[in-house]
C-alpha positions as CSV (number, residue, x, y, z in Angstrom):
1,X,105.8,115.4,46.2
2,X,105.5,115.1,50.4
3,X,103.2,112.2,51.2
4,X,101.2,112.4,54.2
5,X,100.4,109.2,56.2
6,X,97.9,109.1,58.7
7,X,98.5,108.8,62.4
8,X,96.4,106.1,63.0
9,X,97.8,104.5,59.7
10,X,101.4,105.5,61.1
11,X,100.6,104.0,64.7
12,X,99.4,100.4,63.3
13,X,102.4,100.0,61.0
14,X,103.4,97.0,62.8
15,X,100.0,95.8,62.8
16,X,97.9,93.8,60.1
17,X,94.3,95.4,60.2
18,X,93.4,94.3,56.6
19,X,91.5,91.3,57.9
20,X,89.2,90.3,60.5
21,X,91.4,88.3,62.7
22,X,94.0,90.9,62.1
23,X,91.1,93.7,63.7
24,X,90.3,91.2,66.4
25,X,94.0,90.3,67.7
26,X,94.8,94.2,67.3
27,X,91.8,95.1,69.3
28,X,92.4,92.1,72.2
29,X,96.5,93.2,72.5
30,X,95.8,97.0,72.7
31,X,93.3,96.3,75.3
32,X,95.6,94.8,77.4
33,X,98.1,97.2,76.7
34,X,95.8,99.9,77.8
35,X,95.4,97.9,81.1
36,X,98.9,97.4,82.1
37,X,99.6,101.1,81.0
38,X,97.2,102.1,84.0
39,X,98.9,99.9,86.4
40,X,101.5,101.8,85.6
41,X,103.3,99.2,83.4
42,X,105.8,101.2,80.9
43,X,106.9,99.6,77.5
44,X,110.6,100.2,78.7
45,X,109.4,97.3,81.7
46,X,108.8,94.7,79.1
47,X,111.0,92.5,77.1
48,X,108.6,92.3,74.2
49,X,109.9,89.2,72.5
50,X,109.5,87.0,76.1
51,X,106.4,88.6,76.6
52,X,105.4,87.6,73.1
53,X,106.9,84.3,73.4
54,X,104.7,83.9,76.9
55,X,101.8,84.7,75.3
56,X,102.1,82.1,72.5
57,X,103.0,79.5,75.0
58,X,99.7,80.2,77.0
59,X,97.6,80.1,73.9
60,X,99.0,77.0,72.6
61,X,99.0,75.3,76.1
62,X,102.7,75.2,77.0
63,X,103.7,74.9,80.4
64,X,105.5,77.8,81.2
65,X,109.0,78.6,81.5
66,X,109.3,79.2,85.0
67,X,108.3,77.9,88.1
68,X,105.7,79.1,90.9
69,X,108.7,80.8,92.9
70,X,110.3,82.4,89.9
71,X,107.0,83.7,88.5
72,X,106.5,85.1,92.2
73,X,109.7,86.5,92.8
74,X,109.8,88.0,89.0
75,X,106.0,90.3,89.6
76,X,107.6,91.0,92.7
77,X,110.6,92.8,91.2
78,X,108.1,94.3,88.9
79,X,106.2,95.7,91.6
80,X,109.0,97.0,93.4
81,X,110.3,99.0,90.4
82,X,106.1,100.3,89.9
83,X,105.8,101.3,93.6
84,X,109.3,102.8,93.8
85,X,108.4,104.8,90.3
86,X,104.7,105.8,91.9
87,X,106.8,106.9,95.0
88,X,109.0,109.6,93.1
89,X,106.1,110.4,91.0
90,X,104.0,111.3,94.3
91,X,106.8,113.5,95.4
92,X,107.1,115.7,92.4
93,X,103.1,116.0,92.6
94,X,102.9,117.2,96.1
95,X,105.3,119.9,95.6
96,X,104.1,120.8,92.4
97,X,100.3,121.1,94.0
98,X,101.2,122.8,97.2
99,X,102.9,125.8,94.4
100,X,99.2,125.2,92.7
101,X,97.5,125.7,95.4
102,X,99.5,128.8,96.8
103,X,99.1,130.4,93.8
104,X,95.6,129.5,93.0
105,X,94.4,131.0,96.8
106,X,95.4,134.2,95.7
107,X,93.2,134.9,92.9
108,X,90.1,136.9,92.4
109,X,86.8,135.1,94.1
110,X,88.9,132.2,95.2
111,X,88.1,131.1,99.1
112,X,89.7,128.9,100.9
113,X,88.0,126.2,103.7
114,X,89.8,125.6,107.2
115,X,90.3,121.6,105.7
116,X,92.2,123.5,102.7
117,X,89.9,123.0,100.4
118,X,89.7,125.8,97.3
119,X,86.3,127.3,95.6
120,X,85.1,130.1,93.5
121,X,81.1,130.4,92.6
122,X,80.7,130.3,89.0
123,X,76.9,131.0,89.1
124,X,74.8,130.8,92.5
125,X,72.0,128.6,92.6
126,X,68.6,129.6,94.7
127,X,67.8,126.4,96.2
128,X,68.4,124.0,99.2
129,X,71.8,122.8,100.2
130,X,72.6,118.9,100.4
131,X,73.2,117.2,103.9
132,X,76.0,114.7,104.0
133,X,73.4,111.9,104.1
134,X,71.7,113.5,101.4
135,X,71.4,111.8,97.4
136,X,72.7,114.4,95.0
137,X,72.7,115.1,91.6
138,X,75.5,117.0,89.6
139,X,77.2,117.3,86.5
140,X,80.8,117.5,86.4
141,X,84.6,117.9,84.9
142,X,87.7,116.8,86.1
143,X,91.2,117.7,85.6
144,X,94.6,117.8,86.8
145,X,96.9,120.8,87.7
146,X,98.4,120.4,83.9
147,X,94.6,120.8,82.2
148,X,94.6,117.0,81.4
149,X,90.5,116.3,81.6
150,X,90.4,112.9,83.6
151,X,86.6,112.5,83.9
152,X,83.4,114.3,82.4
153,X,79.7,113.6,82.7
154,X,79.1,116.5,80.2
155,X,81.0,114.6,77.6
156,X,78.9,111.7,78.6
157,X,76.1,113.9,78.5
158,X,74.7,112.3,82.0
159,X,74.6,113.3,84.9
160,X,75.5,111.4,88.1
161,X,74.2,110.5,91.4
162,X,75.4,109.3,94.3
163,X,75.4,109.7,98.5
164,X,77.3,112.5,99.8
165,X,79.0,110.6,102.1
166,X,80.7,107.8,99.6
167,X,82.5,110.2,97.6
168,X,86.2,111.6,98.4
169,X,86.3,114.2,101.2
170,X,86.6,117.1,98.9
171,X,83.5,116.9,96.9
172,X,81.8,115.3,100.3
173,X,82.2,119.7,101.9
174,X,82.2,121.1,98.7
175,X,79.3,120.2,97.8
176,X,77.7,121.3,101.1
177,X,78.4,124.8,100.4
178,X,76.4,124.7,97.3
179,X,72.6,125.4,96.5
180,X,70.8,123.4,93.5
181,X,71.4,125.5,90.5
182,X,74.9,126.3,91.6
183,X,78.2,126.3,89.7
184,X,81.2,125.7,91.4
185,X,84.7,125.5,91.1
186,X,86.6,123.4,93.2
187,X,90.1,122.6,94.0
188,X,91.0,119.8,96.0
189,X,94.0,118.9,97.1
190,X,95.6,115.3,97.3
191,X,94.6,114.8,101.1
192,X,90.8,115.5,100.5
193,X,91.1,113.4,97.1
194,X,93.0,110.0,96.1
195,X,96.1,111.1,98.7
196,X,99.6,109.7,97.7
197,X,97.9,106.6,96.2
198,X,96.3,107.9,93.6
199,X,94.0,105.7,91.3
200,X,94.1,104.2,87.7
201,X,93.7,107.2,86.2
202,X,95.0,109.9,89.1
203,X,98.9,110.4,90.0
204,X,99.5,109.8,93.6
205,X,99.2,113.3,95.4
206,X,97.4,115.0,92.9
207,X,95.6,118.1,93.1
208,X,92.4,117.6,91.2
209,X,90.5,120.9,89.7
210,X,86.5,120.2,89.3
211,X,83.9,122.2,87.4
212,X,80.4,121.1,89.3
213,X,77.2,121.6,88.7
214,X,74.9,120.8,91.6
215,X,71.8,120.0,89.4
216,X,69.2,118.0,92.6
217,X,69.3,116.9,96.0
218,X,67.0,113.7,96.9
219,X,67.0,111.6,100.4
């Protein structure tokens, strides 16, 4: 007889969750995990019984191991090999956006601006179109080329605000081509969004495809 395990059972197996402190010290290390993972910290970058051994030195009050300069020069390393992976990683993105984007152009209703911004209507709204200066109010989802979602406000089921013209460059024109009530679909590629950089949650170079709803414009 086939036993099936959970994956969330299967995923704490190293972890003792039957008690409170066992919750708590679970919930405190996967937090930090989850912080270093956007920093683009990989598990294959840690030695996980010095890193356990640091932490236990820090909690108990130990001095640590190793002195101002080879702390410095050890993050340093560490950020060398992070930059160096976000490097290649930006690479592969821009090429595989630019074939997005060629391919993408070509399809039924899309247009294409002179900055090389990409939209399609989805449903054409009636009202007035937001200035740069302006205050708007939309709802929107966010995903990469792949169909990864990033960001949603319909998830959150709230809507957003914010000026025009404190937003990434994309959203900044596409959004002046809309009315209130409109739907759009926008593509935006890396130079009119987070560029080779990227952010916590966005790859360097990274052609981001937005669903927006352009729900109110205020001054």
């Amino acid at each position: 007889m086939a036993v099936v395990i959970s994956s969330t059972v299967v995923a704490c197996k190293k972890a003792d969750l039957s008690s409170d402190k066992g919750k708590s010290s679970y919930a405190i290390g996967y937090g930090y995990g989850s912080f270093m993972k956007k920093q683009g910290v990989d598990i294959a970058d840690l030695d996980m019984k010095s890193f356990k051994a640091a932490v236990e030195d820090a909690l108990s009050g130990t001095e640590s191991s190793l002195d101002q300069k080879q702390t410095e020069e050890a993050m340093q390393g560490l950020m060398a090999t992070l930059q160096k992976r976000r490097m290649a990683g930006a690479a592969e993105n821009q090429k595989k956006g630019d074939d997005f984007l060629a391919a993408n152009k070509v399809k039924d209703g899309v247009k294409t601006t002179s900055t090389g911004l990409q939209y399609k209507v989805i449903k054409e709204g009636k009202g007035a179109k937001p200035k740069l200066t302006d205050m708007v109010t939309v709802h929107y989802a966010g995903k990469l080329i792949d169909g990864k979602e990033f960001d949603s406000s319909y998830k959150r089921n709230e809507p957003v605000k914010f000026k025009l013209n404190e937003v990434i460059k994309g959203w900044s024109e596409g959004l002046q081509l809309m009315t209130v009530g409109s739907k759009y679909e926008l593509v935006i590629p890396a130079d009119l969004g987070y560029g080779p950089g990227g952010n916590q949650v966005i790859p360097g170079n990274s052609v981001l495809v937005f669903e927006v709803e352009l729900m109110g414009i205020g001054k």
